[in-house]
C-alpha positions in Angstrom: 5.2 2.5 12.8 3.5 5.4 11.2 1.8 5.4 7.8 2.6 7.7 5.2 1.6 11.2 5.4 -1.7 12.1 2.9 -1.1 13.9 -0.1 -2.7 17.6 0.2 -5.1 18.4 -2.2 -4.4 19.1 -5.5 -1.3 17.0 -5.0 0.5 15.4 -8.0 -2.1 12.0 -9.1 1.6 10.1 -8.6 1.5 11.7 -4.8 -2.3 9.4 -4.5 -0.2 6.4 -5.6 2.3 4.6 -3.8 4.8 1.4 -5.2 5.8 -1.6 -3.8 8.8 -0.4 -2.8 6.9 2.0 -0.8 4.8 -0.3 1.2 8.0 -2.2 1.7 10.0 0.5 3.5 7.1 1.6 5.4 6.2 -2.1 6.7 9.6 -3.0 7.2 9.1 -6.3 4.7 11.0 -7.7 1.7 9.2 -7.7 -1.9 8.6 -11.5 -1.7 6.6 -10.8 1.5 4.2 -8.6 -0.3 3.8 -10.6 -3.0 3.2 -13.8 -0.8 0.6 -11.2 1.1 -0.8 -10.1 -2.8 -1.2 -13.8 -3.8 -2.8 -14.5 -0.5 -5.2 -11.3 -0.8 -3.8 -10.6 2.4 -2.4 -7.1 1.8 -3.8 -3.9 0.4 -5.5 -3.8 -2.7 -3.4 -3.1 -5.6 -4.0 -2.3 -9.1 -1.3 -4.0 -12.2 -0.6 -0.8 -14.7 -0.9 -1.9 -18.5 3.2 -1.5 -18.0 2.7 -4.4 -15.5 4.3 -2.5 -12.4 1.7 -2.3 -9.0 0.5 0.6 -7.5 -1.6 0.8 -4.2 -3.8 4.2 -3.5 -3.2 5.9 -0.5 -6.3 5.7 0.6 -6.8 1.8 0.6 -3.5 1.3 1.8 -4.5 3.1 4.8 -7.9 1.4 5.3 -5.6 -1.9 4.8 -3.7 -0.6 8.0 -6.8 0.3 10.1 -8.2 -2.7 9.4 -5.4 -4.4 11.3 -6.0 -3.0 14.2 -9.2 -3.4 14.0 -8.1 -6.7 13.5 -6.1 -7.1 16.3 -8.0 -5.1 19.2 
């Protein structure tokens, strides 16, 4: 599976951002399996907006991902 693509520089601050549903397409998981992952502070980091939705920065989502292999080797 590949992760998605960075966002080039001066990209959109939404671009730096992905959503749950985001994770869940790239993983291949249901909703309920992040939030089981979340709860266990087993998946990325993620950050509640004041509007209550989740959002997960690039950035650590693809740390998360390396760290798996790390992980795994």
């Amino acid at each position: 599976m590949t992760a998605p693509s960075r966002p080039k520089k001066g990209a959109p601050r939404s671009a730096r951002h992905l959503t749950i549903a985001d994770i869940c397409d790239d993983l291949g998981i249901t909703r309920s399996t992040f939030y089981d992952w979340r709860a266990k502070r087993k998946g990325p980091p993620s950050r509640k907006l004041p509007n209550g939705e989740i959002r997960i920065e690039r950035r650590d989502y693809e740390t998360w991902l390396d760290s798996l292999y790390e992980e795994a080797a």
